[in-house]
C-alpha positions in Angstrom: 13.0 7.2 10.8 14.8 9.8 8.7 12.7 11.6 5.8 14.1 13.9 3.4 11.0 16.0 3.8 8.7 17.1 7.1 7.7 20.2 6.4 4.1 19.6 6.7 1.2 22.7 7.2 -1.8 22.3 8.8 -4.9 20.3 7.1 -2.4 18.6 4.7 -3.1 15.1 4.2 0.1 12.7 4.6 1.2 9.7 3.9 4.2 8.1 5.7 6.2 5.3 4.5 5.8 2.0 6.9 8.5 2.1 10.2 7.9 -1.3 12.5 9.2 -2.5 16.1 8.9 -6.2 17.2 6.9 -6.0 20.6 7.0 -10.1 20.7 7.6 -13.2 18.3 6.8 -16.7 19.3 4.6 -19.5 18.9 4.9 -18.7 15.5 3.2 -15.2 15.6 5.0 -11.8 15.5 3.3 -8.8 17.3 4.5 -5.4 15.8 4.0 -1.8 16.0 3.9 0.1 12.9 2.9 3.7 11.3 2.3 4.3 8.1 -0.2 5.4 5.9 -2.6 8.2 5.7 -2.4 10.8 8.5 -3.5 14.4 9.0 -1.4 17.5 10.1 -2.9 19.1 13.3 0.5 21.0 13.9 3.0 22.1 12.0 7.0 21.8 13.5 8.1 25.3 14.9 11.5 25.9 16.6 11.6 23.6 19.7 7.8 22.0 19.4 7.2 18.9 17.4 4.5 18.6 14.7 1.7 16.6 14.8 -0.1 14.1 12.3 -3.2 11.9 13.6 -4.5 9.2 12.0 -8.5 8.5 13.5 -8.9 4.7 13.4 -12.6 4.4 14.4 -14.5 3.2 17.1 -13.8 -0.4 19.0 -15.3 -2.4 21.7 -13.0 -3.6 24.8 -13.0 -6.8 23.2 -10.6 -6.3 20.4 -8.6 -4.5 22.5 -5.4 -6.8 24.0 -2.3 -6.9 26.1 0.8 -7.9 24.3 3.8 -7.2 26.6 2.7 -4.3 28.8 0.4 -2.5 26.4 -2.4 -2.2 24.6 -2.8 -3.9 21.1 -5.1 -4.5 18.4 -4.7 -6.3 15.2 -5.0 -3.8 13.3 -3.1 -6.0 9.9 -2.3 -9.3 9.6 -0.1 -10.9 7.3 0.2 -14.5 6.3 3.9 -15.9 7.0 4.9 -19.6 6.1 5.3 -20.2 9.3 2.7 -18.4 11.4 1.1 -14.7 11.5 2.5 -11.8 12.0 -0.1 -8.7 13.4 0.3 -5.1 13.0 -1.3 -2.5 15.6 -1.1 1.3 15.6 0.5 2.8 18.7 -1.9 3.5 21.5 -0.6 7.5 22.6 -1.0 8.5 26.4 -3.6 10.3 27.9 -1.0 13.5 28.1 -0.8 13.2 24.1 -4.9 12.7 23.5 -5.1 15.9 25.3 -2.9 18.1 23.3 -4.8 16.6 20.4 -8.2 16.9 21.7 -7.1 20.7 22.7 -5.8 21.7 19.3 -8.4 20.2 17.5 -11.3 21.9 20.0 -9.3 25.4 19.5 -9.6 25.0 15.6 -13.2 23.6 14.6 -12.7 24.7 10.8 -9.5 22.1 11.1 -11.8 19.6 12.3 -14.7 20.3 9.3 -11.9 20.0 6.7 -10.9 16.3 8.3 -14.3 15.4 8.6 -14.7 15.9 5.3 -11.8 13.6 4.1 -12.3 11.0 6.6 -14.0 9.6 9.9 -16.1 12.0 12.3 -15.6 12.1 15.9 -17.1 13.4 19.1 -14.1 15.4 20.9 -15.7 14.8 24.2 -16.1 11.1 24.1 -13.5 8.5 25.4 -10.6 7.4 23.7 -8.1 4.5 23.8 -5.2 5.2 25.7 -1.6 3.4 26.4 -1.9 3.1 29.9 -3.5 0.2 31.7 -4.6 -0.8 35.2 -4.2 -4.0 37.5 -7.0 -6.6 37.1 -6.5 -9.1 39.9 -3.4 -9.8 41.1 -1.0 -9.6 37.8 -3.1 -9.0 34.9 -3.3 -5.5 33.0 -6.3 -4.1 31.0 -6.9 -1.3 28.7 -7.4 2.0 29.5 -10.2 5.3 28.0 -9.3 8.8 28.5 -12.8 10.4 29.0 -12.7 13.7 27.8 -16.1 14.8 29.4 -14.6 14.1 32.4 -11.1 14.6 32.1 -10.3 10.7 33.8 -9.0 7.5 33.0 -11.5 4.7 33.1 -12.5 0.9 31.8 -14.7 1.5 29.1 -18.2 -0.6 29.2 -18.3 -4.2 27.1 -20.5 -2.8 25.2 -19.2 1.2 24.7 -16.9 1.7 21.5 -14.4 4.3 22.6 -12.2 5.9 19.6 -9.0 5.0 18.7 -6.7 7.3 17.2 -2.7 7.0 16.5 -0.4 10.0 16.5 3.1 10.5 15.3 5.3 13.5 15.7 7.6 15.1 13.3 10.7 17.3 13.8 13.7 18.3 11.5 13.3 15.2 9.5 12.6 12.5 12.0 9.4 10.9 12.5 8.2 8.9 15.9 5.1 8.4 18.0 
Protein backbone atom coordinates (compact mmCIF):
# COMPACT_ATOMS: atom_id res chain seq x y z
CA UNK A 1 0.00 0.00 0.00
CA UNK A 2 1.35 3.35 -1.16
CA UNK A 3 0.89 6.44 1.36
CA UNK A 4 1.85 9.89 0.55
CA UNK A 5 3.12 10.19 4.09
CA UNK A 6 5.34 7.62 6.51
CA UNK A 7 7.37 9.68 8.32
CA UNK A 8 6.26 8.58 11.63
CA UNK A 9 8.53 9.34 15.15
CA UNK A 10 8.37 7.45 17.96
CA UNK A 11 5.27 7.44 20.56
CA UNK A 12 3.05 8.93 17.67
CA UNK A 13 -0.27 7.54 17.52
CA UNK A 14 -1.33 6.45 13.85
CA UNK A 15 -3.99 5.56 12.07
CA UNK A 16 -3.75 3.64 8.72
CA UNK A 17 -6.32 3.53 6.14
CA UNK A 18 -7.80 -0.22 5.71
CA UNK A 19 -5.50 -2.61 3.14
CA UNK A 20 -7.22 -6.42 2.87
CA UNK A 21 -6.04 -9.88 1.30
CA UNK A 22 -8.56 -12.76 0.67
CA UNK A 23 -7.04 -15.76 2.59
CA UNK A 24 -10.45 -17.96 1.53
CA UNK A 25 -14.09 -17.39 0.21
CA UNK A 26 -16.62 -20.19 0.10
CA UNK A 27 -19.57 -21.53 1.56
CA UNK A 28 -20.66 -18.19 1.53
CA UNK A 29 -18.02 -16.73 4.00
CA UNK A 30 -14.93 -14.69 3.08
CA UNK A 31 -11.86 -14.87 5.45
CA UNK A 32 -9.57 -11.76 5.15
CA UNK A 33 -6.59 -10.19 6.44
CA UNK A 34 -6.63 -6.58 7.07
CA UNK A 35 -4.69 -3.53 8.89
CA UNK A 36 -6.05 -0.54 9.67
CA UNK A 37 -6.81 1.57 12.37
CA UNK A 38 -5.01 2.84 15.35
CA UNK A 39 -1.33 1.77 15.77
CA UNK A 40 1.61 2.97 17.71
CA UNK A 41 5.15 3.96 16.40
CA UNK A 42 7.95 1.81 18.24
CA UNK A 43 10.46 2.69 15.45
CA UNK A 44 10.94 5.21 13.24
CA UNK A 45 12.22 4.31 9.29
CA UNK A 46 16.09 5.07 9.12
CA UNK A 47 18.18 4.41 5.93
CA UNK A 48 17.90 0.56 5.20
CA UNK A 49 15.67 -0.44 8.52
CA UNK A 50 11.93 -0.40 8.34
CA UNK A 51 9.66 1.37 10.89
CA UNK A 52 7.57 -0.14 13.16
CA UNK A 53 3.79 0.47 14.35
CA UNK A 54 2.03 -2.08 16.82
CA UNK A 55 -1.28 -2.26 17.41
CA UNK A 56 -1.89 -4.46 21.12
CA UNK A 57 -5.22 -6.33 20.61
CA UNK A 58 -5.62 -7.87 24.12
CA UNK A 59 -5.69 -11.01 25.60
CA UNK A 60 -7.53 -14.37 24.06
CA UNK A 61 -8.02 -17.82 25.00
CA UNK A 62 -6.90 -20.81 22.43
CA UNK A 63 -10.43 -21.11 21.73
CA UNK A 64 -10.96 -18.07 19.49
CA UNK A 65 -8.01 -18.73 17.97
CA UNK A 66 -8.47 -20.81 14.34
CA UNK A 67 -6.79 -22.19 11.29
CA UNK A 68 -7.94 -20.79 8.01
CA UNK A 69 -5.58 -21.92 5.32
CA UNK A 70 -2.27 -22.53 7.07
CA UNK A 71 -2.44 -19.82 9.69
CA UNK A 72 -3.77 -18.52 12.54
CA UNK A 73 -7.09 -16.44 12.56
CA UNK A 74 -9.46 -14.75 14.59
CA UNK A 75 -12.49 -12.92 13.84
CA UNK A 76 -11.53 -10.04 14.71
CA UNK A 77 -14.73 -7.99 12.41
CA UNK A 78 -17.43 -9.33 10.79
CA UNK A 79 -19.54 -7.91 8.25
CA UNK A 80 -22.90 -8.82 7.12
CA UNK A 81 -22.95 -9.65 3.25
CA UNK A 82 -26.33 -10.62 1.35
CA UNK A 83 -25.10 -13.61 0.82
CA UNK A 84 -22.99 -14.81 3.78
CA UNK A 85 -20.15 -13.24 6.17
CA UNK A 86 -17.23 -12.02 5.54
CA UNK A 87 -14.48 -11.98 8.78
CA UNK A 88 -11.66 -9.73 9.23
CA UNK A 89 -8.42 -10.86 11.46
CA UNK A 90 -5.24 -8.93 12.13
CA UNK A 91 -2.11 -10.63 11.00
CA UNK A 92 -0.49 -12.92 13.45
CA UNK A 93 3.60 -11.73 13.17
CA UNK A 94 6.36 -14.43 13.73
CA UNK A 95 8.13 -15.16 16.72
CA UNK A 96 11.37 -13.41 14.91
CA UNK A 97 9.07 -10.06 14.76
CA UNK A 98 7.52 -10.39 18.59
CA UNK A 99 11.05 -10.29 19.58
CA UNK A 100 12.34 -7.22 17.91
CA UNK A 101 9.17 -5.77 19.41
CA UNK A 102 9.40 -7.15 22.82
CA UNK A 103 13.24 -5.90 22.63
CA UNK A 104 12.54 -2.34 21.65
CA UNK A 105 9.89 -1.88 23.86
CA UNK A 106 12.01 -3.58 27.01
CA UNK A 107 15.04 -1.14 25.95
CA UNK A 108 12.61 1.98 26.15
CA UNK A 109 10.21 1.69 29.34
CA UNK A 110 9.20 5.49 29.11
CA UNK A 111 7.88 4.39 25.39
CA UNK A 112 5.93 1.74 26.97
CA UNK A 113 4.37 4.25 29.96
CA UNK A 114 3.34 6.65 27.23
CA UNK A 115 1.39 3.60 25.33
CA UNK A 116 0.00 2.44 28.40
CA UNK A 117 -1.35 5.50 28.97
CA UNK A 118 -3.26 5.71 25.58
CA UNK A 119 -4.22 2.17 25.45
CA UNK A 120 -3.98 -1.53 26.77
CA UNK A 121 -1.19 -2.70 29.33
CA UNK A 122 0.88 -5.62 28.86
CA UNK A 123 3.33 -7.88 30.65
CA UNK A 124 6.54 -8.04 28.12
CA UNK A 125 7.40 -11.30 29.56
CA UNK A 126 4.29 -13.20 29.03
CA UNK A 127 3.29 -15.24 25.92
CA UNK A 128 2.10 -13.94 22.86
CA UNK A 129 0.29 -15.21 19.65
CA UNK A 130 2.42 -16.12 17.07
CA UNK A 131 1.97 -17.12 13.11
CA UNK A 132 3.57 -20.23 13.27
CA UNK A 133 1.76 -23.45 14.18
CA UNK A 134 2.49 -27.13 14.94
CA UNK A 135 1.22 -30.70 13.77
CA UNK A 136 -1.74 -32.02 15.89
CA UNK A 137 -2.31 -35.58 14.69
CA UNK A 138 -1.56 -36.57 11.59
CA UNK A 139 -2.66 -33.32 9.25
CA UNK A 140 -4.11 -30.81 11.47
CA UNK A 141 -2.20 -27.48 12.59
CA UNK A 142 -2.76 -25.45 15.83
CA UNK A 143 -1.74 -22.18 17.08
CA UNK A 144 1.33 -21.24 18.39
CA UNK A 145 2.68 -18.71 21.90
CA UNK A 146 6.03 -17.24 21.92
CA UNK A 147 6.91 -17.29 25.69
CA UNK A 148 9.03 -14.56 26.32
CA UNK A 149 10.06 -15.78 29.93
CA UNK A 150 11.39 -18.56 28.25
CA UNK A 151 12.30 -17.58 24.97
CA UNK A 152 10.17 -20.92 23.30
CA UNK A 153 7.35 -21.62 21.24
CA UNK A 154 4.58 -23.50 22.97
CA UNK A 155 0.57 -24.47 23.06
CA UNK A 156 -0.80 -22.13 25.36
CA UNK A 157 -3.23 -23.70 28.23
CA UNK A 158 -7.27 -23.80 27.47
CA UNK A 159 -7.58 -21.78 29.91
CA UNK A 160 -4.28 -19.17 29.62
CA UNK A 161 -5.06 -15.84 27.55
CA UNK A 162 -1.81 -15.13 25.76
CA UNK A 163 -1.58 -11.48 24.04
CA UNK A 164 -2.17 -10.72 20.74
CA UNK A 165 -0.60 -7.92 19.10
CA UNK A 166 -0.36 -7.02 15.15
CA UNK A 167 2.52 -5.16 13.57
CA UNK A 168 3.09 -3.46 10.38
CA UNK A 169 6.19 -2.03 8.92
CA UNK A 170 6.70 1.20 7.13
CA UNK A 171 9.47 2.25 4.63
CA UNK A 172 9.64 5.17 2.01
CA UNK A 173 5.94 5.20 1.59
CA UNK A 174 4.92 1.60 1.66
CA UNK A 175 3.17 0.00 4.35
CA UNK A 176 3.03 -4.09 4.95
CA UNK A 177 3.10 -6.58 7.88
Amino acid sequence: MKLTETNWKIGEIVFLPKKEELLRKGNGMEFKRVIGSRYFCIREAAKGQRGILIKILGQYKPKHIMIVDGEPYSKDHLEDMFEGVRYYSYPFPSVKDIKEVLDILRSKPTLMKKYWDTSVEINLQSKFWVKETARNLLFTKKPQCYDAQSDSLCSPAVNEMPYRLTIAYFFEGEIDW
